[in-house]
C-alpha positions as a Markdown table, in Angstrom:
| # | Residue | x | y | z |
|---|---|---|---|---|
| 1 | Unk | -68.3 | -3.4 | -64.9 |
| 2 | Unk | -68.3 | -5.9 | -67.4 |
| 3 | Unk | -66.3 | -9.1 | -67.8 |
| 4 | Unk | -62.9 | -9.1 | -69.1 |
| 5 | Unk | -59.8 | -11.3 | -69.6 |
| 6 | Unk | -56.2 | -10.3 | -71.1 |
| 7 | Unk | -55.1 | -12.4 | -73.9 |
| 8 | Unk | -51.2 | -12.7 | -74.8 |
| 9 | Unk | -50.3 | -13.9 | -78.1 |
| 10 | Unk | -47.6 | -16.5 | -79.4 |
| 11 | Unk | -44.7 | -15.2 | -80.8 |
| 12 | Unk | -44.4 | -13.1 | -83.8 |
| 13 | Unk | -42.3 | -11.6 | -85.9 |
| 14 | Unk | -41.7 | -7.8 | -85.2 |
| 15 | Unk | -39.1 | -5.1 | -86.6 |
| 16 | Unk | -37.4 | -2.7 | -84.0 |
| 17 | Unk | -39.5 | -0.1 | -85.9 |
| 18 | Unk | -42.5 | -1.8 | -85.0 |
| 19 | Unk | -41.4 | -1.1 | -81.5 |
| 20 | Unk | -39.5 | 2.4 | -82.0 |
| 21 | Unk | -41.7 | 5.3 | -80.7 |
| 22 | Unk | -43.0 | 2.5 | -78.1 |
| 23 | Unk | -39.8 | 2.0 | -76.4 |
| 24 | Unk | -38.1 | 5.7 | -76.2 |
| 25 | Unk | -41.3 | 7.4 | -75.3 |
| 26 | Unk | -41.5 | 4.5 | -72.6 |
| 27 | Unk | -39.7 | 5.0 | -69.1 |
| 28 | Unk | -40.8 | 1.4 | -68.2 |
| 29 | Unk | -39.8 | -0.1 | -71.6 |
| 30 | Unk | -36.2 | 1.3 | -71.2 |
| 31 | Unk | -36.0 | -0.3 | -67.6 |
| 32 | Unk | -37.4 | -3.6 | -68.7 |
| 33 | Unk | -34.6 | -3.6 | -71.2 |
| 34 | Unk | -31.7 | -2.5 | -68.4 |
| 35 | Unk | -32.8 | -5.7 | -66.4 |
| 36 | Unk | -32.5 | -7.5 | -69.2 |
| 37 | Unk | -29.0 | -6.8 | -70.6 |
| 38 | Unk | -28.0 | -7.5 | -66.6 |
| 39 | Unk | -29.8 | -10.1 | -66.0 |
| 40 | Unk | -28.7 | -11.8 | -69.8 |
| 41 | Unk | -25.0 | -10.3 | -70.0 |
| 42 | Unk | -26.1 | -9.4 | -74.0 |
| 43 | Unk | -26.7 | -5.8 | -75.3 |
| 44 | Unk | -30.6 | -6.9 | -76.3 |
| 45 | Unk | -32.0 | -3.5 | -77.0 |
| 46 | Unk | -28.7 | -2.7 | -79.6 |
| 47 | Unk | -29.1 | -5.9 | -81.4 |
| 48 | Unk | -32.6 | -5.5 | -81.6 |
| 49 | Unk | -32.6 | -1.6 | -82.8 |
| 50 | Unk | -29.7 | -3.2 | -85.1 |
| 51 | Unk | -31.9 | -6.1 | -86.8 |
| 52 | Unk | -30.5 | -8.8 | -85.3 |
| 53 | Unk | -32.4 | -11.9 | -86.2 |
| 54 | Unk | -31.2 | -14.6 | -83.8 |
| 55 | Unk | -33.7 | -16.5 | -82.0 |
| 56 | Unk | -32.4 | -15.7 | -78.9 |
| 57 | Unk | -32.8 | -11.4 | -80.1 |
| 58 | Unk | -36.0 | -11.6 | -81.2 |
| 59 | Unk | -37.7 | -13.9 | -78.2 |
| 60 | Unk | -36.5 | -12.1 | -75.5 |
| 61 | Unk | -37.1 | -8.8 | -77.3 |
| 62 | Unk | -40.5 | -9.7 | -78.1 |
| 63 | Unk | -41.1 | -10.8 | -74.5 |
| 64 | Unk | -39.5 | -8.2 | -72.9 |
| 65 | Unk | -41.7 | -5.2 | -75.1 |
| 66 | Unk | -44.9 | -7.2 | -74.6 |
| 67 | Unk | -44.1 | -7.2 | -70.6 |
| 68 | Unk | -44.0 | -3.5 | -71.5 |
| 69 | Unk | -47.2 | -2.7 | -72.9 |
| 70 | Unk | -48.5 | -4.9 | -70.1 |
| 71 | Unk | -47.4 | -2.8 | -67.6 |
| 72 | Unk | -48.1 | 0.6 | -70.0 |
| 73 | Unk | -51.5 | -0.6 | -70.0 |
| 74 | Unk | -52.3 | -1.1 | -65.9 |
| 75 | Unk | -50.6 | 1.9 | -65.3 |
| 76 | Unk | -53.3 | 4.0 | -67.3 |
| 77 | Unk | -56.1 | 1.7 | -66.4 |
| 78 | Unk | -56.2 | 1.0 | -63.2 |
| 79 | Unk | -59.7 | 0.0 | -63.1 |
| 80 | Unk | -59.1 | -3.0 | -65.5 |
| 81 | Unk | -59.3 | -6.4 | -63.4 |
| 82 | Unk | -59.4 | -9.0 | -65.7 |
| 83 | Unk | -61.2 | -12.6 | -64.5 |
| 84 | Unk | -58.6 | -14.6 | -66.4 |
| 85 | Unk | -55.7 | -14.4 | -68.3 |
| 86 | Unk | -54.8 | -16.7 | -71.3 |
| 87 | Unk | -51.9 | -17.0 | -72.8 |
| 88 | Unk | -51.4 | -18.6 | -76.6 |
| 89 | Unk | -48.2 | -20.3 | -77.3 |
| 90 | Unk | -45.1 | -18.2 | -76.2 |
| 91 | Unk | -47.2 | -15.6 | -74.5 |
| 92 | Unk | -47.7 | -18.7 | -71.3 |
| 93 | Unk | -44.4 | -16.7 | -70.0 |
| 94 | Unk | -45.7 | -13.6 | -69.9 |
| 95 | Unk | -48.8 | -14.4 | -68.9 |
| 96 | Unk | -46.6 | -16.1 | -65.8 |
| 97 | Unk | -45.1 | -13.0 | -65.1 |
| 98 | Unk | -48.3 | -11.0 | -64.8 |
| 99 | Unk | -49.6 | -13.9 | -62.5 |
| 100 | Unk | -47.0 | -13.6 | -60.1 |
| 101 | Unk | -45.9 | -17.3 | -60.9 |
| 102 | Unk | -42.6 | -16.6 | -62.4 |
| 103 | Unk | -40.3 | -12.7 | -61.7 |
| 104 | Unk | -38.9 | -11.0 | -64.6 |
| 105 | Unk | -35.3 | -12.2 | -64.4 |
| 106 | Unk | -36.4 | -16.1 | -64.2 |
| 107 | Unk | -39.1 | -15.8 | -67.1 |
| 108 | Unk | -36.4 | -13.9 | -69.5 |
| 109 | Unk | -33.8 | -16.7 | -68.7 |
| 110 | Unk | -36.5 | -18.9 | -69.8 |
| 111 | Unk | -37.4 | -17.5 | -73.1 |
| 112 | Unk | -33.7 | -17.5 | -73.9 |
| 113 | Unk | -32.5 | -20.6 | -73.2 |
| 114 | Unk | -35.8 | -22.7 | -74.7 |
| 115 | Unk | -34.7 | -20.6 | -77.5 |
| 116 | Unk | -31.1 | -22.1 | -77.4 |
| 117 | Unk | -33.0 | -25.8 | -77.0 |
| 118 | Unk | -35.5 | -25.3 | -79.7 |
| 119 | Unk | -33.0 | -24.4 | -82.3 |
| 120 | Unk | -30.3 | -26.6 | -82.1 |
| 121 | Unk | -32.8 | -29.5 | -81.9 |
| 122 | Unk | -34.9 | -28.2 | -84.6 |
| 123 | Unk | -32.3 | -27.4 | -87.0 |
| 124 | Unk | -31.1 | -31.1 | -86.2 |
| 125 | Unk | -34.2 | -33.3 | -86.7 |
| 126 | Unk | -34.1 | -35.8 | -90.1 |
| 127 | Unk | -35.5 | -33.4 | -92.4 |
| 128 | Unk | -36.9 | -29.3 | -92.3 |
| 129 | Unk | -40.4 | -28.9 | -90.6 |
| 130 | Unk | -42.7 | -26.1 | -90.8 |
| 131 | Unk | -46.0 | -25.2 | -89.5 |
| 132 | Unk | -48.7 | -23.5 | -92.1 |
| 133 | Unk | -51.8 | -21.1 | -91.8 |
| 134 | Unk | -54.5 | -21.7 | -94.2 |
| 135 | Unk | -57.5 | -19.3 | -94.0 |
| 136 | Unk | -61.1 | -20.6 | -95.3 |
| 137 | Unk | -60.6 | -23.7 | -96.3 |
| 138 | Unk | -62.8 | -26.5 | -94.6 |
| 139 | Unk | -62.3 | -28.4 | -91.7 |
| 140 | Unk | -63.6 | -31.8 | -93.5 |
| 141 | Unk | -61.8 | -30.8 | -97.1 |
| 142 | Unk | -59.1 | -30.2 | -94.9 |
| 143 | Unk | -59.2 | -33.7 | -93.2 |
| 144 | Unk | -59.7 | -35.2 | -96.6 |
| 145 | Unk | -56.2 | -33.9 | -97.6 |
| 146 | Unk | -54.3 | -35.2 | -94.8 |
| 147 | Unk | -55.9 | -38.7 | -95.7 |
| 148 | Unk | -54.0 | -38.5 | -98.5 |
| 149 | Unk | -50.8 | -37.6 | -97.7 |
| 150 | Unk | -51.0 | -40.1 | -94.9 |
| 151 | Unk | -51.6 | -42.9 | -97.5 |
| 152 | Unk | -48.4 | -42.0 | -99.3 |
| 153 | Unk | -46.2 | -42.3 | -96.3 |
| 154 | Unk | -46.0 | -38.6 | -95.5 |
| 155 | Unk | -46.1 | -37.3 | -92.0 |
| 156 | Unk | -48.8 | -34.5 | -91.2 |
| 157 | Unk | -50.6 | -33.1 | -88.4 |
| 158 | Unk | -53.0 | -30.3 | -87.2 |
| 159 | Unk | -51.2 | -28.4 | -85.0 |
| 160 | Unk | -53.4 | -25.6 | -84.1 |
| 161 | Unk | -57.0 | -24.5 | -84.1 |
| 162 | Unk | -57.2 | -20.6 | -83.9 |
| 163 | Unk | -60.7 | -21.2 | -85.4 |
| 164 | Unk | -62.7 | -22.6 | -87.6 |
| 165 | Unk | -61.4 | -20.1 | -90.5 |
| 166 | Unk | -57.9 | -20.7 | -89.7 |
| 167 | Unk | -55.9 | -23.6 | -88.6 |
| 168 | Unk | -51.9 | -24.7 | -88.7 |
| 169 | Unk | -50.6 | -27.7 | -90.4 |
| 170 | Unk | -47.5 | -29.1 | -89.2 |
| 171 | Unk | -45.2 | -31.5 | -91.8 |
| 172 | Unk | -42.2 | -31.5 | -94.0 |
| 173 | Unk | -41.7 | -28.0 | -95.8 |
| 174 | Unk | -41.6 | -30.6 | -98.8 |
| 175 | Unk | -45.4 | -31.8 | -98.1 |
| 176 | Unk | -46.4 | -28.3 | -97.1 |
| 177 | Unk | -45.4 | -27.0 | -100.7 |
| 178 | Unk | -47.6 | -29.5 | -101.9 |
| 179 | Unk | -50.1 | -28.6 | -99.8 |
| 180 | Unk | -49.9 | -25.0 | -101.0 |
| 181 | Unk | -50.2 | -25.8 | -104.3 |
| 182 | Unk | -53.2 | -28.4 | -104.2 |
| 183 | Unk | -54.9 | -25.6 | -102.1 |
| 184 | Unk | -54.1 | -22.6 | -104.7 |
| 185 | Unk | -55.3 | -24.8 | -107.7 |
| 186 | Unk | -58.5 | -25.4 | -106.1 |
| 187 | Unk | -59.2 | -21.8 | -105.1 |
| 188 | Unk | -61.3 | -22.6 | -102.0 |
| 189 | Unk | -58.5 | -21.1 | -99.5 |
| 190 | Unk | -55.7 | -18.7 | -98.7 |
| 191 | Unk | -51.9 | -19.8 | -97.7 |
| 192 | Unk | -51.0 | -16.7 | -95.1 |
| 193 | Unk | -48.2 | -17.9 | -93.3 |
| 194 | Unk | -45.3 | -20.3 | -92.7 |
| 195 | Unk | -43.4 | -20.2 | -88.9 |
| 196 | Unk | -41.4 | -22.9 | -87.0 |
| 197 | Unk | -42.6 | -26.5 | -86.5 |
| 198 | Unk | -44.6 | -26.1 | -82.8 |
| 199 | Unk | -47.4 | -28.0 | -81.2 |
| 200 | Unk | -46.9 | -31.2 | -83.0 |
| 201 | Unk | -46.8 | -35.2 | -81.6 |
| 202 | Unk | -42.8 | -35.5 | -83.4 |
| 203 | Unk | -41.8 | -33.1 | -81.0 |
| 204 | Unk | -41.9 | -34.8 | -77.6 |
| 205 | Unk | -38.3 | -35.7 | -77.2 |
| 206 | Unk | -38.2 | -31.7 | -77.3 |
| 207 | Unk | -40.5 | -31.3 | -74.6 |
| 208 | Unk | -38.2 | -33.7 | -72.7 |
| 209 | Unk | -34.9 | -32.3 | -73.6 |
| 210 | Unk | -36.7 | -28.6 | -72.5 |
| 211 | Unk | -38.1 | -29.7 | -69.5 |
| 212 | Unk | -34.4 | -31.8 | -67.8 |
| 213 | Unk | -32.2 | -28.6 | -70.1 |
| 214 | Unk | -34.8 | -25.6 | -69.0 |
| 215 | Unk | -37.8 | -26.4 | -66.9 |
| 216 | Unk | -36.8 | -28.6 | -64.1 |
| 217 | Unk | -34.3 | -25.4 | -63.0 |
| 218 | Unk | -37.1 | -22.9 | -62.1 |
| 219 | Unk | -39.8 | -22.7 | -59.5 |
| 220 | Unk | -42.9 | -21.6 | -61.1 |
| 221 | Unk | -45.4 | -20.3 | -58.0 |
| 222 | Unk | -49.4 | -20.0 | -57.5 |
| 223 | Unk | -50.9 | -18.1 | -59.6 |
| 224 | Unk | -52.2 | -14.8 | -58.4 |
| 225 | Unk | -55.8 | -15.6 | -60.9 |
| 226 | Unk | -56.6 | -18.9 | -63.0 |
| 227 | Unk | -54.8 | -19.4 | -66.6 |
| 228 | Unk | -56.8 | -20.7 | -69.2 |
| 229 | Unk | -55.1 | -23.1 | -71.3 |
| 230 | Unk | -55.6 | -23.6 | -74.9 |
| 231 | Unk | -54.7 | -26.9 | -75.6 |
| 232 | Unk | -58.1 | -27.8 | -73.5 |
| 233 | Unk | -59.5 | -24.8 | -71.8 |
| 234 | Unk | -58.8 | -26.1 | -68.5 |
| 235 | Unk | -58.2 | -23.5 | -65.5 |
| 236 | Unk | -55.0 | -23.9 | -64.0 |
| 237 | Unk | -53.9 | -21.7 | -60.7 |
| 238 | Unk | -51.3 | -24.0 | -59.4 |
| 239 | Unk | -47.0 | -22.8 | -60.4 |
| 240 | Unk | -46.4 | -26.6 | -61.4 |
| 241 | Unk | -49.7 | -26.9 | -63.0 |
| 242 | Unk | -48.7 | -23.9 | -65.4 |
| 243 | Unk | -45.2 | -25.4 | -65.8 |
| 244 | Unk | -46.2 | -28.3 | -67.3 |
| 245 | Unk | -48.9 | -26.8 | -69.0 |
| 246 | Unk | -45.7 | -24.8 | -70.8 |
| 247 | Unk | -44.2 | -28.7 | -72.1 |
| 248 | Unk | -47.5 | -29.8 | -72.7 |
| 249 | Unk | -47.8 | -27.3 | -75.4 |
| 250 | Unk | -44.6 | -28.0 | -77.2 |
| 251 | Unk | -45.8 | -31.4 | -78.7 |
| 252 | Unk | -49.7 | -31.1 | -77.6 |
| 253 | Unk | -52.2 | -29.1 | -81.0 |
| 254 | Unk | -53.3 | -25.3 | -79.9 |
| 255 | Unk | -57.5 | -25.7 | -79.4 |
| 256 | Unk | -58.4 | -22.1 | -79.3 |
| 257 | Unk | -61.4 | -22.7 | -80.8 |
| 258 | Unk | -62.6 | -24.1 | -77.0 |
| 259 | Unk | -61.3 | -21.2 | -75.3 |
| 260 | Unk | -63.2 | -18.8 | -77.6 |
| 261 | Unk | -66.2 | -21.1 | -76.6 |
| 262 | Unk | -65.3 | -20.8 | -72.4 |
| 263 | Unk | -65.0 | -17.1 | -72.8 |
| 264 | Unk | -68.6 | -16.8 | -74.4 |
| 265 | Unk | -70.0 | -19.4 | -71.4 |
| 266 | Unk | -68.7 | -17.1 | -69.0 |
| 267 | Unk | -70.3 | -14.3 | -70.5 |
| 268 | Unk | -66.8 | -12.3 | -71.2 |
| 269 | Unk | -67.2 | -8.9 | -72.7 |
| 270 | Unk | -64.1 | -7.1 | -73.3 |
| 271 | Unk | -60.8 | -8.8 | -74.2 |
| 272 | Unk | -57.1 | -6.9 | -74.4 |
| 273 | Unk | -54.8 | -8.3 | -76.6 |
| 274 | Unk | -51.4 | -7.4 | -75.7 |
| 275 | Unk | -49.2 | -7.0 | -78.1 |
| 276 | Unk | -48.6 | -6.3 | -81.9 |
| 277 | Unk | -51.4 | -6.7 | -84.2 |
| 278 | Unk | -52.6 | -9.8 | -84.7 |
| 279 | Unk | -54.8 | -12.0 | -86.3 |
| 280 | Unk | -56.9 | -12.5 | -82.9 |
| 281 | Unk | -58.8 | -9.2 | -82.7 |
| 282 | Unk | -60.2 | -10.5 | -86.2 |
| 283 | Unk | -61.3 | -13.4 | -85.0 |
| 284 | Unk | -62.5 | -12.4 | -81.6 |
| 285 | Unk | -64.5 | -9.5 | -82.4 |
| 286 | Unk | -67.4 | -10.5 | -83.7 |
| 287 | Unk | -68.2 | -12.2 | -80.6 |
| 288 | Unk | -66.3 | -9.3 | -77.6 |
| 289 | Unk | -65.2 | -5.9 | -77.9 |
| 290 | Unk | -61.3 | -6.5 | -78.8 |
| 291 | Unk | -58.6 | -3.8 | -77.8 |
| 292 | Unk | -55.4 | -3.9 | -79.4 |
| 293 | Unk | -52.7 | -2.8 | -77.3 |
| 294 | Unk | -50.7 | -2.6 | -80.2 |
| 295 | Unk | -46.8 | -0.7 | -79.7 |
| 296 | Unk | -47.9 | 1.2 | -83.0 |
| 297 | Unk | -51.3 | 2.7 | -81.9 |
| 298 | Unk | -50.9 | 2.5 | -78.2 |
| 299 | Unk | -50.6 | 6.0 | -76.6 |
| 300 | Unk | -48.6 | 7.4 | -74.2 |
């Protein structure tokens, strides 16, 4: 059998409808979701059906349905034994879940309350931060840019590497509207999305705050099969190890660019991206077959 590894994404942004047919034709699903309204005190499943779009909602919602098509998935395929798993972003926690390192109830209790952290500090830092996807625009041109705004006193960063096609900018929404508009006057890229400041150097007192206010609570254990991370593509089987690998990626850039690289060094083959369509399978399948277990398309 050939090669394969399961590959969690970060967050995203997803509509109850998105999830609908998933979660009532779904006898895990509507379990998951049980546990969590015990285990949270919160009626998660009504607010999300309802639109709710507090952080806390949509995190654990997001967590808690991609758990589900995690599980959907091994029950129908048995025979998938994937050599690693990776985990982009937000999906480290479920990938920590599926690798026996952290149980369901500590993981969820987890995603909420970073939540809690990351929102009250971001909402109070000195001025609004954003990170920005730019598709096709050049990696040197791109460098040339920042140069710039660095010589007139404006913070900016790379934040994260998907690939050489598309890459996050973190900064001010103020320089990132710039940024936007230099880009769309020269015509050489696209501007796809704006989310949350992540991954960025201004954040460490974050990553402190999360890891005394969050982290230091919970007991993460071995891993059942190595993680890959992608802030280095390092292998990491040891609970602490993947702990801090969690901080680390708060204030540390995403490099998935060098775990696309490991994967085709190990000769990987197949890759199941769990969760709703993203912009991985596009960039990964050129190189593997991608499957998309996707709530939308995924049958049961």
């Amino acid at each position: 059998m050939s090669k394969s590894v399961f590959l969690f994404p970060g967050m995203a942004k997803s509509r109850f409808s998105d999830f609908e047919r998933f979660i009532q034709q779904s006898s895990i699903a509507q379990t998951l979701y049980i546990k969590a309204e015990k285990y949270l005190n919160h009626p998660l499943l009504k607010n999300f059906s309802n639109g709710d779009k507090s952080i806390v909602t949509e995190r654990c919602a997001y967590f808690v349905n991609t758990l589900a098509l995690l599980y959907e998935l091994q029950k129908r395929n048995k025979e998938i034994h994937p050599e690693y798993v990776i985990g982009s972003s937000f999906g480290i926690t479920t990938a920590a879940v599926y690798l026996g390192s952290l149980g369901f109830e500590d993981a969820l209790k987890i995603v909420r309350d970073t939540a809690i952290v990351e929102d009250d500090y971001l909402s109070n830092m000195d001025k609004e931060y954003c990170t920005h996807f730019i598709y096709k625009y050049s990696l040197g041109d791109l460098e040339k840019l920042i140069q710039k705004f660095r010589s007139e006193g404006k913070w900016i960063e790379i934040s994260v590497f998907i690939s050489d096609d598309l890459i996050g900018i973190g900064s001010t929404v103020e320089t990132i509207n710039e940024l936007k508009r230099i880009i769309k006057v020269q015509g050489k890229s696209t501007s796809i999305h704006t989310a949350e400041l992540s991954h960025t150097s201004n954040l460490k007192e974050l990553r402190d705050l999360l890891d005394k206010e969050v982290y230091s609570k919970y007991e993460f254990l071995e891993l059942s099969k190595p993680f890959i991370s992608d802030l280095d593509a390092r292998s990491i089987t040891c609970g602490e190890d993947l702990k801090e690998e969690m901080l680390k990626s708060v204030d540390t850039p995403v490099k998935f660019t060098l775990v696309h690289k490991k994967m085709l060094d190990d000769n990987i083959k197949d890759i199941y991206v769990i969760g709703p369509s993203n912009f991985f399978g596009a960039i990964l399948k050129k190189d593997f077959t991608v499957t998309n277990i996707d709530p939308l398309k995924f049958r049961l």
